[in-house]
C-alpha positions as CSV (number, residue, x, y, z in Angstrom):
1,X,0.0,0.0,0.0
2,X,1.2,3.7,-0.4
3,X,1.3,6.1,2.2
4,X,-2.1,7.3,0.6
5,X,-3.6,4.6,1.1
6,X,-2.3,3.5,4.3
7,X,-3.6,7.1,5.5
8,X,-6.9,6.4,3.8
9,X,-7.3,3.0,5.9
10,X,-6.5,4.7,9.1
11,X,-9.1,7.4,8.5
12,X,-11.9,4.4,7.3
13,X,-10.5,2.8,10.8
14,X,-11.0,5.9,13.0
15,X,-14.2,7.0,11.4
16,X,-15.4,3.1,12.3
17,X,-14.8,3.9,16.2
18,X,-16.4,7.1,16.0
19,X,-19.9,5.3,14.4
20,X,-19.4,2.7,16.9
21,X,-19.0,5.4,20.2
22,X,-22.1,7.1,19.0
23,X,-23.9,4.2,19.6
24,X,-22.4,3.5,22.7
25,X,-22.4,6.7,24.7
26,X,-25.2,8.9,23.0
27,X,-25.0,11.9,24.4
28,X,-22.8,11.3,27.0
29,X,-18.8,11.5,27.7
30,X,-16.3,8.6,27.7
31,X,-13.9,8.8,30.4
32,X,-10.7,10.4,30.0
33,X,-8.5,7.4,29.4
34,X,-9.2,4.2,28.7
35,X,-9.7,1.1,31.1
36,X,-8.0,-1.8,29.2
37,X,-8.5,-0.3,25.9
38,X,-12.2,0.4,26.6
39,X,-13.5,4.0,27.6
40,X,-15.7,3.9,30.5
41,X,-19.1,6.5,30.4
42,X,-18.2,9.1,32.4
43,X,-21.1,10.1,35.1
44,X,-21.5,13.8,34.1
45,X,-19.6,16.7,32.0
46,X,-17.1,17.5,34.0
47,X,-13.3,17.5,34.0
48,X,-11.0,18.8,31.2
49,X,-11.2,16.3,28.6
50,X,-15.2,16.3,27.3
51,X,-15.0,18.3,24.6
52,X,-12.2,16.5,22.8
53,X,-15.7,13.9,21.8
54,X,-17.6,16.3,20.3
55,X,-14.7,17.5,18.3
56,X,-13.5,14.0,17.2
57,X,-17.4,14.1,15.7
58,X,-17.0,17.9,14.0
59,X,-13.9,16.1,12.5
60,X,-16.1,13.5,11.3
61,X,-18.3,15.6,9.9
62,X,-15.4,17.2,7.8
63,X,-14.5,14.2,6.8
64,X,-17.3,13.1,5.4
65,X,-19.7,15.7,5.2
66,X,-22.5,13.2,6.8
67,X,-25.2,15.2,8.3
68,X,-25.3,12.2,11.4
69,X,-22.4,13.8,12.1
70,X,-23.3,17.5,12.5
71,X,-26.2,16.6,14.4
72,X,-24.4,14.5,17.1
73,X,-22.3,17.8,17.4
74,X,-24.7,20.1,17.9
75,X,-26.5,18.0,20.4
76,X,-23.6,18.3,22.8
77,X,-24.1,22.0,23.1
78,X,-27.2,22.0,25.0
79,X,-24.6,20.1,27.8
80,X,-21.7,22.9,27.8
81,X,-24.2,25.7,27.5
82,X,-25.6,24.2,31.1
83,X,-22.4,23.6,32.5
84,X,-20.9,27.2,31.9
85,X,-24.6,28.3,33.3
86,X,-24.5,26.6,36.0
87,X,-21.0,27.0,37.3
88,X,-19.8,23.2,36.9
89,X,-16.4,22.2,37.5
90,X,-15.1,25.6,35.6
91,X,-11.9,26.4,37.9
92,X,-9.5,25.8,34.8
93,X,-7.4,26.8,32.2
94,X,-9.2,24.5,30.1
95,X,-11.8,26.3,29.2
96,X,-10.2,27.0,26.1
97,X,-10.3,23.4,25.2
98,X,-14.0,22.3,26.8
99,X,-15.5,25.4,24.4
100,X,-13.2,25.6,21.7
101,X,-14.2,22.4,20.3
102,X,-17.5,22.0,21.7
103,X,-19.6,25.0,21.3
104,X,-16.6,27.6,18.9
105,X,-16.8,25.0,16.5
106,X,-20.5,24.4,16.4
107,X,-21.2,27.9,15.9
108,X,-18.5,28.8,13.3
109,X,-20.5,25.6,11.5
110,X,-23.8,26.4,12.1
111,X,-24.3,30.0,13.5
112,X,-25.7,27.9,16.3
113,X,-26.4,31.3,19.2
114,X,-26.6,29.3,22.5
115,X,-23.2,27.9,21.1
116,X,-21.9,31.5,20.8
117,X,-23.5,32.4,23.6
118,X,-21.6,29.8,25.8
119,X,-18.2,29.9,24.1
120,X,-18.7,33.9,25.2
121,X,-19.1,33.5,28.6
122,X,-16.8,30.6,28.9
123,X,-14.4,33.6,27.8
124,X,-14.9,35.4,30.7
125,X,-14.8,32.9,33.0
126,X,-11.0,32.3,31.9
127,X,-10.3,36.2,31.5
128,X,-11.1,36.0,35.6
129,X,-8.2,33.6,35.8
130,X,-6.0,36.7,34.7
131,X,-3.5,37.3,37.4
132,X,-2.1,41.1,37.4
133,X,0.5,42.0,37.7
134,X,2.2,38.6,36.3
135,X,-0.4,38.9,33.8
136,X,-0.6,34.8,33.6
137,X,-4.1,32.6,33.9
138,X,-3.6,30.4,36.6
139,X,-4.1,26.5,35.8
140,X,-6.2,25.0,38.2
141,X,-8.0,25.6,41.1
142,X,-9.5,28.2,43.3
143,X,-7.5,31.5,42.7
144,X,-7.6,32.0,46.4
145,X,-5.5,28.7,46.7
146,X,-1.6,29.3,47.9
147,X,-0.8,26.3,46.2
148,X,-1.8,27.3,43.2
149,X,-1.2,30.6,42.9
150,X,0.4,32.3,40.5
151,X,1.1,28.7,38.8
152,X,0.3,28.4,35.1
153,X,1.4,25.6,32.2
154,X,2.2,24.9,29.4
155,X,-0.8,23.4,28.0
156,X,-2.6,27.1,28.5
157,X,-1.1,27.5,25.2
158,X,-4.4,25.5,22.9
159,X,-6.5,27.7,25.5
160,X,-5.5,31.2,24.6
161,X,-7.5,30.9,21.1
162,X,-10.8,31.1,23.1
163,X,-9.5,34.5,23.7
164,X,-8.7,35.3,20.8
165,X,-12.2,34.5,19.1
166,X,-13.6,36.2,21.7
167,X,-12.2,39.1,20.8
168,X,-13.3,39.0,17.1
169,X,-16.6,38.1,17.8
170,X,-17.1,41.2,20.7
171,X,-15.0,44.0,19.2
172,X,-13.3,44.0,22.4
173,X,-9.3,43.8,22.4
174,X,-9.3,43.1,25.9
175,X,-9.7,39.1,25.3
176,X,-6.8,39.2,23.0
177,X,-4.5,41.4,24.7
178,X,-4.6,39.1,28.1
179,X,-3.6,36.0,25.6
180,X,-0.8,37.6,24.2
181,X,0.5,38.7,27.3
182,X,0.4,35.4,29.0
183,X,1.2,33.3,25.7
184,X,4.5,36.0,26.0
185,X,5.2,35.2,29.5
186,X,5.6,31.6,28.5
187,X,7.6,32.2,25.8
188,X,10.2,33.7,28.4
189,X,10.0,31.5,31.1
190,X,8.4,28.0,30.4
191,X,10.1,27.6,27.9
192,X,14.3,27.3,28.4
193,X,17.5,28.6,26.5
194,X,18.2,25.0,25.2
195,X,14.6,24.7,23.7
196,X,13.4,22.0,26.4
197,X,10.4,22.9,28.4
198,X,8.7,22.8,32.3
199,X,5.4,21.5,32.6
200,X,4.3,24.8,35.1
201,X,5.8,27.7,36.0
202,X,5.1,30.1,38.9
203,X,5.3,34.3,39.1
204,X,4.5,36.4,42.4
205,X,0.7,36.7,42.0
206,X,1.7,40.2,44.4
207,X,4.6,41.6,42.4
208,X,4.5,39.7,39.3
209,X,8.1,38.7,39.3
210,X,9.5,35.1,37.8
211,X,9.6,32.2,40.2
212,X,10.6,29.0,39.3
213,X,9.5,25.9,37.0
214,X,8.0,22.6,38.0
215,X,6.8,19.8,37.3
216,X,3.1,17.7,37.7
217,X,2.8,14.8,35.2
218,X,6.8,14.8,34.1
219,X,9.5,13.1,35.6
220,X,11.0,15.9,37.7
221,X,11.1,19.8,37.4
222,X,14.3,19.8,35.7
223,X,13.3,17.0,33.1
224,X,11.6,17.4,29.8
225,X,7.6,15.8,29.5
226,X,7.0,14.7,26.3
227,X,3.4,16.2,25.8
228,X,4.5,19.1,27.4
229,X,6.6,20.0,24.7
230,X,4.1,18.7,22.3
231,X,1.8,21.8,23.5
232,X,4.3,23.8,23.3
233,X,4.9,22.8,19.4
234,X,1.5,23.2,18.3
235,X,0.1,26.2,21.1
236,X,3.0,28.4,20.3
237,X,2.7,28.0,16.6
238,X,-1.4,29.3,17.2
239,X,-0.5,32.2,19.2
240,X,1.6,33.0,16.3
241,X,-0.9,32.6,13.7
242,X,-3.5,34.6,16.0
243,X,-1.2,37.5,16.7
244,X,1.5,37.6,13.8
245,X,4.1,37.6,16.4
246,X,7.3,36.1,14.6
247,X,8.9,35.4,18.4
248,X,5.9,32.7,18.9
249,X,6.8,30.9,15.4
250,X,10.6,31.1,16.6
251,X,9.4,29.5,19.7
252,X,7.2,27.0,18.3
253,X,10.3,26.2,16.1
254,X,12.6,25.7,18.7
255,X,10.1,23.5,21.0
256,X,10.0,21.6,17.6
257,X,13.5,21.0,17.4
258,X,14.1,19.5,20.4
259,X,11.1,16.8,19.7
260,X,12.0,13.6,18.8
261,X,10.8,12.8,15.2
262,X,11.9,8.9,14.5
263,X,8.8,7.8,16.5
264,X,6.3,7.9,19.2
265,X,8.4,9.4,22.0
266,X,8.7,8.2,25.9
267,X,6.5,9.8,28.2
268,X,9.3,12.1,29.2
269,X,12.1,13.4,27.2
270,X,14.5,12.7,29.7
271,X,14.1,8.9,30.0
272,X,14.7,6.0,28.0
273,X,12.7,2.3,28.6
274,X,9.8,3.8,29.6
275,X,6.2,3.8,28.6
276,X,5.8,5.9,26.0
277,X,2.9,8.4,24.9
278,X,1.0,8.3,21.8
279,X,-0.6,11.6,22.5
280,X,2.3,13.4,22.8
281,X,3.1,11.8,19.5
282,X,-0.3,12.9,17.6
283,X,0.3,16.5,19.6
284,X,3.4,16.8,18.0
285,X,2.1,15.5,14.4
286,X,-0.4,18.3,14.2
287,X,2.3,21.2,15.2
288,X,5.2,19.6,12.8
289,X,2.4,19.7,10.0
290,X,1.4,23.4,10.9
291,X,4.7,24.7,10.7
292,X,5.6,22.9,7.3
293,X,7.5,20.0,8.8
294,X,5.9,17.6,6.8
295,X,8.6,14.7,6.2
296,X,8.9,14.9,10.3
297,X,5.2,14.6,11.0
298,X,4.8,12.0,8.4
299,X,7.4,9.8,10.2
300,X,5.5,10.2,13.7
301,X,2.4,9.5,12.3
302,X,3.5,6.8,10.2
303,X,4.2,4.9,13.3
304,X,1.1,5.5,15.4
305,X,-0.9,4.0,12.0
306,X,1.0,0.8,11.8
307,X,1.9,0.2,15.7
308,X,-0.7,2.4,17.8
309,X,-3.9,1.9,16.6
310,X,-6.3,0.7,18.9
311,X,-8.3,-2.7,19.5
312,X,-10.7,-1.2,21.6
313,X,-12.8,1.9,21.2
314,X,-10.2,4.5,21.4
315,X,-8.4,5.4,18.4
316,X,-4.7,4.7,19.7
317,X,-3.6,2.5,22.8
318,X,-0.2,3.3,24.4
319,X,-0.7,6.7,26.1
320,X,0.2,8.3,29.6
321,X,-2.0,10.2,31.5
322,X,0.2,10.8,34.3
323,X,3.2,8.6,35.0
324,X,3.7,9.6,38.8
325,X,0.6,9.1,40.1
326,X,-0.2,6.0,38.2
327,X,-3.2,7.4,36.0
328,X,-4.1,6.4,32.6
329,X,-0.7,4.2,31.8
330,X,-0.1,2.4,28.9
331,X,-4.0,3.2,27.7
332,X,-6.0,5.0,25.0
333,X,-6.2,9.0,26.0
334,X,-9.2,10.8,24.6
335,X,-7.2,14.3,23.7
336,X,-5.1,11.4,21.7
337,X,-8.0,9.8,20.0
338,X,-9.0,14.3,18.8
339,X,-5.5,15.3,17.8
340,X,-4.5,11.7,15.6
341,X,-7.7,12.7,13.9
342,X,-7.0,16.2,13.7
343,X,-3.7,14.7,12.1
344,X,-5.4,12.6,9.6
345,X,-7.6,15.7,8.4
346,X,-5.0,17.6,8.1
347,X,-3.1,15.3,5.6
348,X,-6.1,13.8,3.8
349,X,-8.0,17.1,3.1
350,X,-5.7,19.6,1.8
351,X,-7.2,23.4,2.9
352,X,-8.4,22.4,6.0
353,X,-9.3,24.9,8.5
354,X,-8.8,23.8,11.9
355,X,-11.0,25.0,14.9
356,X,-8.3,26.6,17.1
C-alpha cells in the first residue's frame, strides 16, 4: 500500500470507532482514558477532557460531510451551555479546550447562538483567571488557593484561542490582549535557553516577578515531558498565527526542534525504557504539519498507523496520563484519539481549516 492509502485505511478505521462510540455513549462523555483499551461513560460533563468527543465528531463531519455527524455535534451544546450556566467544575485553564471544540466549533459551523453564547461567557470565565500583575491565567484551582497561585502551564497554550475569538466576535481587544501577554510570559519563562520545556511555571501573583518551573505529570522539574513539549509545538505556533508575532513561530520552532521525530516518543524526554505516549506523539504530528514540517510529521504519524492503533474503542492505545501518580498508563487517551484525527484531516483534506 502507499502512504495514501495507508492514510486512507486509518481514516476508514478511526471514522469506524467514531460510528461505533455514538452508539455506545449517545449523548454522554467517555472517560478520559481508557480502562483496558475500553472507555468507560463518564457520570457527568465535567473535568477537562469532554469536549475532545464532540470534536473528534465535527472532524467527522469534515470528513465526510454526513449530516449524522453534525447533528451529534450540535447536540452536545445543550450540555456545555448548562455547565458554563450553572457554574460546573469551571476552575481551569481549560476552558479554552472544553469550548473551543465544543460550542466555537459548532457555531462557526452552524451560526448555532446558544453555542456562541456559551463559548462567550466561557471567555470570561477564563479572562477572571487573569492574574495582574504577572499577567498569567492560573491553571487550576480556586485563585484564592496558595498552592496554586500564580502557577500556570504549558498546555494554557491550545486555550488562549478562546480568547482570541472572543475578541473577534465582541470587538473588544481586551480578550486578545490578556492571551498575548500570557502566551509572552511563557515564551520567556516556560520555555528554556536549550529549547526544552517545564510542565508549570510560577510568578509572584503580588509583584509579578519570575519564580521557578515545576513539574506535575513529568519526571522531575528539571526534566523534559514529552506532551508538554508537544503543547508547546503546536500552542505556540497558534499564538503565532492569531497575533502575527514572529517570536511565537521562533518558539514554536525551537520547542519543535528539540522533539523527537523517529517515532512515538517516551512519556518524558529525559528517560529511555519507559512507557511511552502516543498523544504526545499525535500532539506533535499536528504542530510539525502546521509549521511545514511535513517529512517529520509524516514519520510520527506513520508509526502511530502501523503500531498504535487501537483494538478497543479509542483510536490509539499506548498513552500516559500521568506517570507519577499511576493514572491512565499504557492506555487510550481521549485528547489522543482528537488530535490523531486532527492529524489525519490535516493530511487527507488539503485546505483544512482547523477549529483553534
Amino acid at each position: 500500500m502507499t502512504a495514501i492509502d495507508v492514510t486512507a485505511a486509518a481514516v476508514t478505521a478511526a471514522l469506524s470507532i467514531i460510528d461505533a462510540n455514538l452508539e455506545e455513549f449517545g449523548d454522554r462523555y467517555p472517560g478520559d482514558t481508557t480502562v483496558g483499551d475500553r472507555y468507560p461513560v463518564r457520570a457527568a460533563n465535567t473535568g477537562w477532557t469532554t469536549s475532545f468527543w464532540p470534536g473528534m465528531i465535527w472532524l467527522a463531519h469534515d470528513l465526510t460531510g454526513d449530516e449524522k455527524y453534525l447533528r451529534a455535534g450540535l447536540g452536545h451544546v445543550r450540555s456545555f451551555a448548562a455547565r458554563v450556566a450553572d457554574g460546573v467544575d469551571l476552575d481551569t485553564h481549560d476552558l479554552g479546550f472544553l469550548y473551543t471544540l465544543s460550542c466555537v466549533t459548532a457555531y462557526r459551523r452552524t451560526g448555532e447562538k446558544a453555542a456562541k453564547e456559551a463559548a462567550l461567557a466561557a471567555a470570561d470565565h477564563l479572562m477572571s483567571r487573569v492574574l495582574e500583575p504577572a499577567g498569567i491565567i492560573q491553571a487550576w484551582g480556586d485563585l484564592r488557593d496558595p498552592a496554586q497561585r500564580g502557577r500556570t502551564i504549558i498546555d494554557s497554550l491550545m486555550n488562549t484561542p478562546l480568547l482570541f475569538w472572543a475578541s473577534e466576535q465582541t470587538g473588544s481587544a481586551h480578550y486578545a490582549d490578556a492571551a498575548r501577554r500570557h502566551a509572552a510570559q511563557l515564551r520567556d519563562h516556560i520555555l528554556r535557553p536549550d529549547g526544552s520545556t517545564f510542565h508549570t511555571y510560577y510568578w509572584d501573583p503580588v509583584s509579578g516577578a519570575p519564580l521557578r518551573g515545576e513539574t506535575e505529570q513529568g519526571y522531575a522539574d528539571d526534566s523534559c515531558w514529552a506532551r508538554g513539549q508537544a503543547w508547546g509545538i503546536y500552542g505556540f505556533h497558534l499564538n503565532y498565527q492569531h497575533t502575527g508575532d514572529a517570536s511565537f513561530l521562533a518558539a514554536a520552532r525551537k520547542c519543535a526542534d528539540r522533539f523527537p521525530v523517529d517515532g512515538v516518543p517516551y512519556w518524558d524526554l529525559s528517560l529511555t525504557g519507559v512507557e511511552r505516549d502516543s498523544s504526545a506523539a499525535a500532539i506533535a504530528v499536528c504542530g510539525l504539519l502546521a509549521l511545514g514540517r511535513d517529512d517529520d510529521a509524516g514519520r510520527i504519524l506513520g508509526a502511530l498507523i502501523s503500531d498504535y492503533a487501537s483494538a478497543g474503542n479509542a483510536l490509539l492505545r499506548h498513552g500516559v496520563y500521568d506517570r507519577p501518580k499511576g493514572i491512565g498508563v499504557d492506555e487510550g487517551t481521549l485528547w489522543g484519539d482528537y488530535f490523531y484525527l486532527e492529524a489525519l484531516t490535516r493530511v487527507t483534506r488539503p485546505g483544512w481549516v482547523h477549529p483553534w
